[in-house]
TORVEXSE-60150 format. One record per residue: residue in three letters; x negated, y, z negated of N, C-alpha, C, O in turn. Coordinates in steps of 0.2 Angstrom, whole numbers, plus 5000, padded with zeros to 4 digits. Each point is the difference from the previous one (the first is absolute). Example, Ala and Ser with C-alpha at 12.3 -4.5 7.8 and 13.67 -1.06 7.14 Angstrom:
! TORVEXSE-60150
ALA493449724961500450065000499650065000499549994997 SER500750065007499650064999500450054997499750064999 
END
This chain:
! TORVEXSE-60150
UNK532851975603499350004998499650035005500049985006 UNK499450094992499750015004499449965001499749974995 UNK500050025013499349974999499550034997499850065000 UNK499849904996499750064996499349975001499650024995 UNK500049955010499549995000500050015008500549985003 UNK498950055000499649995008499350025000499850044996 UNK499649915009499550015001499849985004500150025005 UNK499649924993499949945006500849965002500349954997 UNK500050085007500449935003500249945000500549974998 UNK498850035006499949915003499949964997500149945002 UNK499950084988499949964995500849955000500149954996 UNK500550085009500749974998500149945005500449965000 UNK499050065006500349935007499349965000500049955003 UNK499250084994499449995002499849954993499649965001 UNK500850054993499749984994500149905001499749954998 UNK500850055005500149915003499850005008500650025001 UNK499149975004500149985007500449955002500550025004 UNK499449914994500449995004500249944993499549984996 UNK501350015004500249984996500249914998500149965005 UNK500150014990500149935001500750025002500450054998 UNK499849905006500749995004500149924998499749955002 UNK500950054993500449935000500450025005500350055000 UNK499849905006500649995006500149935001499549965000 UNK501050024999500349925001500650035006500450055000 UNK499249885005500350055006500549925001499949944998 UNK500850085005500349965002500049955006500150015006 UNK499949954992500049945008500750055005500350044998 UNK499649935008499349955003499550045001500050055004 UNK499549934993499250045003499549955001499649984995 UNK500350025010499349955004499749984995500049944999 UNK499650124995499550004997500149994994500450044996 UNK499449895002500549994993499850044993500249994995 UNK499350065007499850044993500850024997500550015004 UNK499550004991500550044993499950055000500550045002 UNK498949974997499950084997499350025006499849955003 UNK500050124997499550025004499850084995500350054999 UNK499049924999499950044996499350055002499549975000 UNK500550085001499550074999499450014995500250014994 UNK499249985007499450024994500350074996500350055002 UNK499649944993500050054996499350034997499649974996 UNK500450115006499350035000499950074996500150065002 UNK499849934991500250074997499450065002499449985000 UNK500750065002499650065000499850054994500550034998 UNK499049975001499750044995500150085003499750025005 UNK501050034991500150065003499850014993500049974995 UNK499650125009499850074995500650035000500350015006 UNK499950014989500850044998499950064997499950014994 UNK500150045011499950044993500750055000500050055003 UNK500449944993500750014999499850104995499750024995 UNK500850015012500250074995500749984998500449975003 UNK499550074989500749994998500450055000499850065000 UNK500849945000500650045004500449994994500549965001 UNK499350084993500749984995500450044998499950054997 UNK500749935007500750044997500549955001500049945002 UNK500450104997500849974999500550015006499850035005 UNK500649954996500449965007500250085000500350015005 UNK499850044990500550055005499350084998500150064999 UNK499249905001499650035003499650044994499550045002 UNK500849954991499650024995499549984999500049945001 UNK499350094996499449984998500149954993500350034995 UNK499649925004499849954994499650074996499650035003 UNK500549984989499550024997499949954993500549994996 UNK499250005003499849954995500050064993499950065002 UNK500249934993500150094994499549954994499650034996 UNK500349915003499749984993499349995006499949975005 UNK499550074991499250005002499949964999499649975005 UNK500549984990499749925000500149975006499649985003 UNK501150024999500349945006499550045005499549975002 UNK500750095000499550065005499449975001499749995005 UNK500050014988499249975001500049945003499650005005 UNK500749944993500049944998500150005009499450015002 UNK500949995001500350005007499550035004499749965003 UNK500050114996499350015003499449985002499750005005 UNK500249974988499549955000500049935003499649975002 UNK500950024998500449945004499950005007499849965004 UNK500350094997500250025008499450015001499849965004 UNK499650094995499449995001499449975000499550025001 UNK500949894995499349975000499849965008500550015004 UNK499149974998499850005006500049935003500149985005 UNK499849984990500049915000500649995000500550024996 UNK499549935009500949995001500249964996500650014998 UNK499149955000500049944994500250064992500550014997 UNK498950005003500250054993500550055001500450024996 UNK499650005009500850055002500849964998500550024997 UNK499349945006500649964999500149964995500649994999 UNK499050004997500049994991500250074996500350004996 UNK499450055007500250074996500750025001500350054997 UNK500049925009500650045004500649974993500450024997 UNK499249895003500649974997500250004994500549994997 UNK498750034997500050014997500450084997500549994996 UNK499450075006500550055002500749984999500250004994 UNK500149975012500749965000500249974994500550034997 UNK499149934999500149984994500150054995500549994998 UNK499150055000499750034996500950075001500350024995 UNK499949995011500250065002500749975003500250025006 UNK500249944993500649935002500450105005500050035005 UNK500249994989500750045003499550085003500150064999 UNK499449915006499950095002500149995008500149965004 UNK499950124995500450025006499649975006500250005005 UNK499149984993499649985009499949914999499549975002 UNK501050024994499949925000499949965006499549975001 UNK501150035003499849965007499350055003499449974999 UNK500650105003499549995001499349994998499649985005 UNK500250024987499549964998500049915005499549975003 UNK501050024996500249934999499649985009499649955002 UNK500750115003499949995008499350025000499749975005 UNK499850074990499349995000499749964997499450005000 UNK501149954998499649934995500049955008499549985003 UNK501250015000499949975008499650025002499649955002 UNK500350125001499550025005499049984998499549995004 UNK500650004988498950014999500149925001499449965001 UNK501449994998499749935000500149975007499949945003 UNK500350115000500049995009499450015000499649955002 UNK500250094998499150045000499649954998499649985003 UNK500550004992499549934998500249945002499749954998 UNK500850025007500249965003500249954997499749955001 UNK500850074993500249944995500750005004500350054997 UNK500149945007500549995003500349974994500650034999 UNK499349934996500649954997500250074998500650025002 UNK498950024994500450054994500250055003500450034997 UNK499549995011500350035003500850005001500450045000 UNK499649905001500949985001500350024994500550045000 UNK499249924995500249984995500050094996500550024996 UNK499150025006500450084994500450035007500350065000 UNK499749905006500650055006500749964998500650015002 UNK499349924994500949984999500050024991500549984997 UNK499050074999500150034997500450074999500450024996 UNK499350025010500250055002500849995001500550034997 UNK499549935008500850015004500349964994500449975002 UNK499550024993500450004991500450065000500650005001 UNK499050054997499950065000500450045007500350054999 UNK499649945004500150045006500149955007499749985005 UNK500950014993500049945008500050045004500149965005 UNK499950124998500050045007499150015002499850015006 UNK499749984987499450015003499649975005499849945000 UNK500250115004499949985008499349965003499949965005 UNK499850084990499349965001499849934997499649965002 UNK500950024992500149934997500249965004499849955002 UNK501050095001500249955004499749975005500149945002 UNK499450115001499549985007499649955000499949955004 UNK499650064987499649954999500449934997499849955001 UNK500650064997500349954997500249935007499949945000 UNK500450125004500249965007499249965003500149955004 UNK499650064996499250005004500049954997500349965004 UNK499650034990499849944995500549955001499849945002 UNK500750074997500449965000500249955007500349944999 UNK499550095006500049975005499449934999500049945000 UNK499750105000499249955002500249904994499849945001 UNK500550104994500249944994500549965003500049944998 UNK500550095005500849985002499849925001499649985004 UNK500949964993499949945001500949985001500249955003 UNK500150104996500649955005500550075001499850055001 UNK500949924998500350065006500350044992500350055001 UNK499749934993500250034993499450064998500150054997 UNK499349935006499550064999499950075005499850054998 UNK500649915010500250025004500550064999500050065001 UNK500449914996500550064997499950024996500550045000 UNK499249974994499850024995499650085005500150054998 UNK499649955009499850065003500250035002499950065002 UNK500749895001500550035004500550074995500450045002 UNK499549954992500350054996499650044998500350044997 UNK499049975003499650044998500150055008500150064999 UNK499949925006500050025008500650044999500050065002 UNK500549914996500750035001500250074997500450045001 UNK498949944992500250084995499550035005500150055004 UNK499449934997499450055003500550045004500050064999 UNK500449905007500250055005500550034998500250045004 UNK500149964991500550054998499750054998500250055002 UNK499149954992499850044997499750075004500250064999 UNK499549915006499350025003500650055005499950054996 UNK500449975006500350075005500350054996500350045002 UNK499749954991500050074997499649994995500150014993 UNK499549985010499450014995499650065000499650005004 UNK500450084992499850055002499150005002499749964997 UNK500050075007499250024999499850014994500350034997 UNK499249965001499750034995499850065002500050025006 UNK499850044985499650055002499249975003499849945000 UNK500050105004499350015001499949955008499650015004 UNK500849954996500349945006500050045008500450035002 UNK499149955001500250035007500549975005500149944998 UNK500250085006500749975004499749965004500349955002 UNK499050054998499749945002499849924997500149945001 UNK499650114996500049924993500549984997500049944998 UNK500450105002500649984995500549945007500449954999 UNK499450075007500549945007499449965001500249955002 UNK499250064997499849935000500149964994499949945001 UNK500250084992499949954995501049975003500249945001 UNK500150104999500649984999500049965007500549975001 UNK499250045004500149945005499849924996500349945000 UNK499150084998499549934997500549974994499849954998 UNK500750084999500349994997500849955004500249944998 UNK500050115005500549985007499849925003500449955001 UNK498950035001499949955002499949944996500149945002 UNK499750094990499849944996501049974999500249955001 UNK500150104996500649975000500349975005500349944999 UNK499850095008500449985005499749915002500349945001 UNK498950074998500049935003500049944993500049945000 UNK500050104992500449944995500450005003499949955004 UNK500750074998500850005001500049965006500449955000 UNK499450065005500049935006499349924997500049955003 UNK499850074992499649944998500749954997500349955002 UNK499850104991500649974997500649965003500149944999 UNK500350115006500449965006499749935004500249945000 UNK499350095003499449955003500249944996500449975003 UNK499449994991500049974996500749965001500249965003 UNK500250084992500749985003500249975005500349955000 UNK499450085007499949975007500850045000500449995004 UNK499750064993500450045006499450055003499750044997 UNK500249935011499750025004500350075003499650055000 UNK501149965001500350055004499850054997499850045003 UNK500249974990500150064996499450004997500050024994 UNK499549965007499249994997499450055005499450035000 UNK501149955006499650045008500150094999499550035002 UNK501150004997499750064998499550034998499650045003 UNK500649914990499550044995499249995004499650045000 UNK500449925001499249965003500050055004499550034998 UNK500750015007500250055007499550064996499550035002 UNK501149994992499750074996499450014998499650045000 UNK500549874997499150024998499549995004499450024998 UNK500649965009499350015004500150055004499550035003 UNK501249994998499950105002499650024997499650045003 UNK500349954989499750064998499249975001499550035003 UNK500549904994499149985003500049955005500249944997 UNK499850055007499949975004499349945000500149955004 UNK499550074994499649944998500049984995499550004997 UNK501149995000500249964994499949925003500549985003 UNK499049974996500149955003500649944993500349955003 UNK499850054994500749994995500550005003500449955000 UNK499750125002500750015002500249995007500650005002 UNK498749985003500450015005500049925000500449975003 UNK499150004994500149924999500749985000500349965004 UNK500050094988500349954998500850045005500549975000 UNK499550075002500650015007500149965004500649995002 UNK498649995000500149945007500549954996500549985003 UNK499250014992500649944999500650024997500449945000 UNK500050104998500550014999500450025006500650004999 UNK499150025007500150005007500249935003500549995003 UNK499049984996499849915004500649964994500249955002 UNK499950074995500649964995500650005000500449964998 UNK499750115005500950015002500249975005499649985004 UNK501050024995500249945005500650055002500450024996 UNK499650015010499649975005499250054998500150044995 UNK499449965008499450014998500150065002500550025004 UNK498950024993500050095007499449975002499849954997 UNK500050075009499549985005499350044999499549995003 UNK500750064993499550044997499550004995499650044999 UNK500649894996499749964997499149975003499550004996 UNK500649975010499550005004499650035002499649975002 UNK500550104998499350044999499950024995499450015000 UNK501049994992500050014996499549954998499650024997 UNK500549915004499349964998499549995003499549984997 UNK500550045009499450015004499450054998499449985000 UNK501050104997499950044998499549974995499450025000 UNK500949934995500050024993499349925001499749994994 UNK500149985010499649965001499150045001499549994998 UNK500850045008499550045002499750044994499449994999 UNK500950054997499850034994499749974997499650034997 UNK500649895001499849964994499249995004499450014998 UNK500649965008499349975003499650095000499449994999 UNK500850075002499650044998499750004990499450014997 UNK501149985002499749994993499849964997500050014994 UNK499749935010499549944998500649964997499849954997 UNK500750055003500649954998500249955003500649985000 UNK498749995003500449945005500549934997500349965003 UNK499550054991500649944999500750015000500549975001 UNK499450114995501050025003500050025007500549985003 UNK499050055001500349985007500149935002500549995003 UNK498949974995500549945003500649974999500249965005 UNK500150044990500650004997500650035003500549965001 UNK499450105000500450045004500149995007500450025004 UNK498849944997500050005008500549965002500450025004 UNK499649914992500449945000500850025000500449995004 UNK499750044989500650035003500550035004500549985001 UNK499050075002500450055004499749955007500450015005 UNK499449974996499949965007500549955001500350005005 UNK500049934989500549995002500550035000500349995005 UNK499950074990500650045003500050035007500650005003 UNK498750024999500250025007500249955004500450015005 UNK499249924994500349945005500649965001500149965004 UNK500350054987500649985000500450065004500249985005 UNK499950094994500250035004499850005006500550015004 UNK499149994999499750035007499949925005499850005006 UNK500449954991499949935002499349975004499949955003 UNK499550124994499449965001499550034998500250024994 UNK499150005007499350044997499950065006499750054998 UNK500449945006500150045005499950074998500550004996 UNK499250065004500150064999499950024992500150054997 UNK499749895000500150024992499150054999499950044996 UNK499549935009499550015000500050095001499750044996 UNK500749985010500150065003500250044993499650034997 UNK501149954999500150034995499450054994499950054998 UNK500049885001499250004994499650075004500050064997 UNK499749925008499750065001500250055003499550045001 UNK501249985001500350065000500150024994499850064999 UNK500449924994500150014993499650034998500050064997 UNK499449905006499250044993500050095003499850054996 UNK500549975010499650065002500750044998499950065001 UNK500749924998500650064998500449994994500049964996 UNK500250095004500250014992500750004998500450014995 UNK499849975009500849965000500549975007499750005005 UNK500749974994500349965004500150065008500250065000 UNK499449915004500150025008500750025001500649974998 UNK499450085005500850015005500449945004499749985005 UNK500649994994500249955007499649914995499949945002 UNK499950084991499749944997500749955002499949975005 UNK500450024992500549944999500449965006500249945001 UNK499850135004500149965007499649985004500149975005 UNK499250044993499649985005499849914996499649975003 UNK500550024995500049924995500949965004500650014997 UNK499249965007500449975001500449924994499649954998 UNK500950055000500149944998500149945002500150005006 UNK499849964991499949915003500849995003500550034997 UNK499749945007500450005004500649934994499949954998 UNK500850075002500149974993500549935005500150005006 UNK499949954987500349945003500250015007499649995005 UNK501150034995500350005003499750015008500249975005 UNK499450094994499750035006499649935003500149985005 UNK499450004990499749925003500449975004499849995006 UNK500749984991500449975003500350005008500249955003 UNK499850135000500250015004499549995003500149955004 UNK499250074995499650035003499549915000499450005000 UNK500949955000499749924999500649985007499849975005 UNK500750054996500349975007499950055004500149985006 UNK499550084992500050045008499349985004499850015006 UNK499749964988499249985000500149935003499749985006 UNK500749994991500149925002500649995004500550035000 UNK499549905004500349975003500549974993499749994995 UNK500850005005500250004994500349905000500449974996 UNK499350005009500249925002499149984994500049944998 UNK499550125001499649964999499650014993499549984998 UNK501050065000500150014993500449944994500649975002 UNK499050034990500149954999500750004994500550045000 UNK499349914998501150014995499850064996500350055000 UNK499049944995499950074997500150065003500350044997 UNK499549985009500250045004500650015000500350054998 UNK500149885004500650025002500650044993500550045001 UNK499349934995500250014995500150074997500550024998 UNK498850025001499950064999500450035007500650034998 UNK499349985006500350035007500950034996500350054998 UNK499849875004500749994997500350044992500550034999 UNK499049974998500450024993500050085001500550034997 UNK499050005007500350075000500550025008500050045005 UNK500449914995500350035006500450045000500250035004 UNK500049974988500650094998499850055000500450054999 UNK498749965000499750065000500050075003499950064998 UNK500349905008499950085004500149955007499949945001 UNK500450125005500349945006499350005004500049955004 UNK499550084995499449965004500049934995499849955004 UNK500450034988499949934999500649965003499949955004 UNK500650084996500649975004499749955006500049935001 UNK499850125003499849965008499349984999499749985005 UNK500050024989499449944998500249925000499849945002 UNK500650104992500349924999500649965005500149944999 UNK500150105005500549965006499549985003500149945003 UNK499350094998499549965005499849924998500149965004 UNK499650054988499849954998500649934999499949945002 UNK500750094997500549955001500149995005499949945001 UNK500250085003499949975009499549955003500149965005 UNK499350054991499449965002500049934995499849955002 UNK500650064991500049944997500749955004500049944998 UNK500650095005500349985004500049965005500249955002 UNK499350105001499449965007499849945000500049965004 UNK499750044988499749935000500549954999499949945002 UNK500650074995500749954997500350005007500649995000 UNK499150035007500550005003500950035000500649985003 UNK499450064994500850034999500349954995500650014999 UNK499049934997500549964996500049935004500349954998 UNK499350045007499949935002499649974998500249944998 UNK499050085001499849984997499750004991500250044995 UNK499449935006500050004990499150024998499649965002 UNK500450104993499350004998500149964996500549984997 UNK498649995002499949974995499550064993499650035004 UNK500349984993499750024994499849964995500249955000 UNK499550074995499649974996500050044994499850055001 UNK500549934994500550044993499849954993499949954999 UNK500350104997499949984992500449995000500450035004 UNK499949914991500950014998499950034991499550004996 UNK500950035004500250064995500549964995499950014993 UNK500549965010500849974998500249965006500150025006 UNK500149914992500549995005500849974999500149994994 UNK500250005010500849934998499949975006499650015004 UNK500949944998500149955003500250075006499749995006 UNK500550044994500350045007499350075000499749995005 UNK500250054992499550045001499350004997499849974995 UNK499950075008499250004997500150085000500450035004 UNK499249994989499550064998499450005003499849964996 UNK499850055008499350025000499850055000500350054999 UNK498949955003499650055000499749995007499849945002 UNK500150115001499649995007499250045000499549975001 UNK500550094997499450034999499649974995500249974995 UNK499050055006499749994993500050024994499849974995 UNK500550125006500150024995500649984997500049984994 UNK500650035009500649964996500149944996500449994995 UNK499049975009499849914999499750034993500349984996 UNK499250065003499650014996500450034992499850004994 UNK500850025009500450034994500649975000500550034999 UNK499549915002500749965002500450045000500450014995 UNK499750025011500650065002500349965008499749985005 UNK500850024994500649945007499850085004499950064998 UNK500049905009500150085006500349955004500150035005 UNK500249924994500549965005500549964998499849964996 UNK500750055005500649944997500149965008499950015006 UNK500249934989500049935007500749965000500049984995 UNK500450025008500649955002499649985002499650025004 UNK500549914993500149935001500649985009500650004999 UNK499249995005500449965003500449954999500650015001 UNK499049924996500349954995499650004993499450014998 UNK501349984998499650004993499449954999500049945003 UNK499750094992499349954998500249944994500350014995 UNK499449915006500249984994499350024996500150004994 UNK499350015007499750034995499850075002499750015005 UNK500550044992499850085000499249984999499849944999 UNK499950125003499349994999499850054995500350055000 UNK499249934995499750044992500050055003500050015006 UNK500150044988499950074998498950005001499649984996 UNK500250065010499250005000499849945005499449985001 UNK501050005002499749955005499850025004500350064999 UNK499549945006500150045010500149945004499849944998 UNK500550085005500449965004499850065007499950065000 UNK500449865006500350075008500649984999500249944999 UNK500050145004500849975003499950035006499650045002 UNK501349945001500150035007500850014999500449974998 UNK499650115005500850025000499950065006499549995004 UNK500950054995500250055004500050054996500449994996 UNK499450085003500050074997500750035003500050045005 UNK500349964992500750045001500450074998500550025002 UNK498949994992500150084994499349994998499649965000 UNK500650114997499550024998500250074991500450045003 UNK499649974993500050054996499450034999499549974997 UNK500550115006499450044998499750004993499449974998 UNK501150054998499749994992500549974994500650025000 UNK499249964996499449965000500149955006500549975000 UNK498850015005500049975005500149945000499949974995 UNK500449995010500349925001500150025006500250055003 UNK499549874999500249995007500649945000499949964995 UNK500750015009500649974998499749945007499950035005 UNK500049914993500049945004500649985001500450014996 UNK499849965008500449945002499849955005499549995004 UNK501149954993499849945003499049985000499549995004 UNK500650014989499349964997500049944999500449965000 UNK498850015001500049944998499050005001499550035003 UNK500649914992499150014999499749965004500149945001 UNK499550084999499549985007499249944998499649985005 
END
């Protein structure tokens, strides 16, 4: 199908600004909103559409009955968009099998875009692609519309298929006559973005993140002040796992834009967002302020962006990095605990944790003498006890201690009681964690 309409452009990324966005973001995220939603701002566009009528291998449409001839002239030259677009439909009706039906039918879209009836707009562009699922300009408007209505991820795909023909369609799609190589790569870029960014919308939704970042890539190549698409990459960025780190200027980005555009509620929104992402990554606020305001003044992700963002340093690293801070005698059983459980991690945990066992050794005297501790009982019998030592453990009745009994008990003590005991720490299993008592007895 050739494109058969060019004039005003802007009418295909300008006719909506900024779009409704349903996003249901998955935990864990700080900020318990659901969804994070964008004003919706229709613009009153002047369209004045030249018409380009031929056929895909470059023939001129001729109309041969003067009635239809007339009837379609007159049509085409009424001036009120309202009344054009009654005359267009009327024609269609009157004229079902003629040769310029879609196109009447894309002048019936274009005068009710002009009068800003959007519903009827949609509604003769999912007419059209009846007739002609390749027309290029249906499918552009149909995707625009459809976006801004989308309420879950079935409408989502529902665009995801219009994006899909679009982009097959659109690269052999000939010039029109009369069509400069200019006009004709800028309409076909404004085309190129409306589809590329349904198609990462589509995925988006899905929450296939991986393969939604492309398309989002393609379409802010071509405009880059698309505040939509570059929104909605940060998050298809920020949501893969592992994340791209480029996501972060991409929200940054796409902040700044919204606060140039008087949208302060979707920047706050996104503020919230991408701020804890940067502090669950980067393990604090530090440097997040810098970003913001290098973002506002460039036009895409810095050279050296994702290594200049240090990551938060993961368990394991803590762990190390808590006996080389601390004296490891004055560190607490939670301490010792966590220490311990990553001791297989990496051999700086190795010699973390021989530290910490050396130190809890220290205090048992090598096995002479006996700690005492203060524990949940979990489970017990006449010979051992289940407890809990931590408060988190206590809290989720999870045993982090098995107790030998030295002598058995004639009464066990309840499931949920606390009690002290005193024994000797003898073992230990990293995971799931326990620590192994002997020669217990309750205090």
């Amino acid at each position: 199908m050739n494109i058969s309409y060019y004039g005003d452009l802007k009418i295909l990324r300008d006719y909506i600004k900024y779009e409704t966005i349903d996003l249901v973001l998955d935990p864990p995220l700080e900020a318990t909103m659901s969804q994070i939603r964008f004003s919706t701002i229709l613009f009153a566009v002047f369209i004045s559409f030249i018409v380009i009528v031929q056929t895909a291998s470059g023939q001129q449409k001729v109309i041969k009955d003067p009635g239809e001839y007339n009837a379609y002239i007159a049509a085409l030259n009424t001036t009120d968009p309202t009344q054009k677009a009654a005359a267009m439909e009327t024609f269609v009706n009157q004229y079902p099998n003629s040769i310029v039906k879609v196109d009447a039918m894309e002048q019936t879209m274009g005068a009710y875009q002009h009068a800003g009836n959007s519903a009827k707009v949609e509604q003769t562009a999912d007419r059209i692609l009846q007739f002609d699922p390749d027309d290029l300009h249906a499918l552009a408007i149909s995707i625009i519309l459809k976006r801004v209505q989308a309420k879950d991820e079935k409408d989502a795909a529902a665009i995801g298929v219009l994006a899909e023909r679009g982009l097959k369609v659109l690269p052999n799609s000939p010039k029109p006559d009369g069509a400069s190589d200019a006009d004709f790569k800028k309409l076909s870029d404004e085309l190129a973005d409306i589809f590329n960014g349904g198609a990462g919308y589509a995925l988006l939704q899905a929450k296939d993140y991986a393969h939604a970042r492309p398309f989002y890539l393609k379409a802010i190549q071509i405009d880059p002040t698309n505040l939509q698409d570059i929104y909605q990459l940060s998050i298809a960025d920020l949501e893969m796992a592992p994340l791209d780190i480029d996501g972060l200027w991409y929200i940054a980005k796409a902040i700044n834009m919204a606060q140039a555009a008087g949208n302060q509620q979707g920047a706050q929104s996104m503020r919230a967002y991408g701020k804890a992402k940067y502090h669950r990554y980067h393990g604090s606020d530090d440097g997040w302020d810098g970003i913001m305001t290098s973002a506002a003044n460039q036009s895409s992700p810095p050279s050296g962006f994702a290594a200049s963002i240090r990551p938060a340093p993961t368990p394991a690293e803590l762990a190390v990095q808590a006996v080389a801070e601390n004296d490891p005698a004055t560190l607490s059983f939670s301490d010792y605990e966590f220490v311990l459980s990553y001791r297989d991690a990496s051999p700086g945990n190795k010699l973390a944790a021989e530290r910490v066992w050396q130190a809890i050794q220290a205090k048992q005297k090598n096995g002479v003498a006996k700690l005492q501790i203060a524990v949940k009982v979990i489970s017990s019998t006449k010979t051992t006890i289940q407890a809990a030592i931590t408060e988190d453990d206590q809290a989720s009745n999870t045993a982090d201690v098995e107790i030998t009994m030295e002598t058995p008990l004639a009464l066990p003590p309840a499931p949920g009681s606390q009690i002290n005991i005193i024994g000797v720490l003898t073992d230990y299993t990293p995971r799931p964690f326990m620590f192994r008592m002997k020669h217990g007895a309750l205090h």
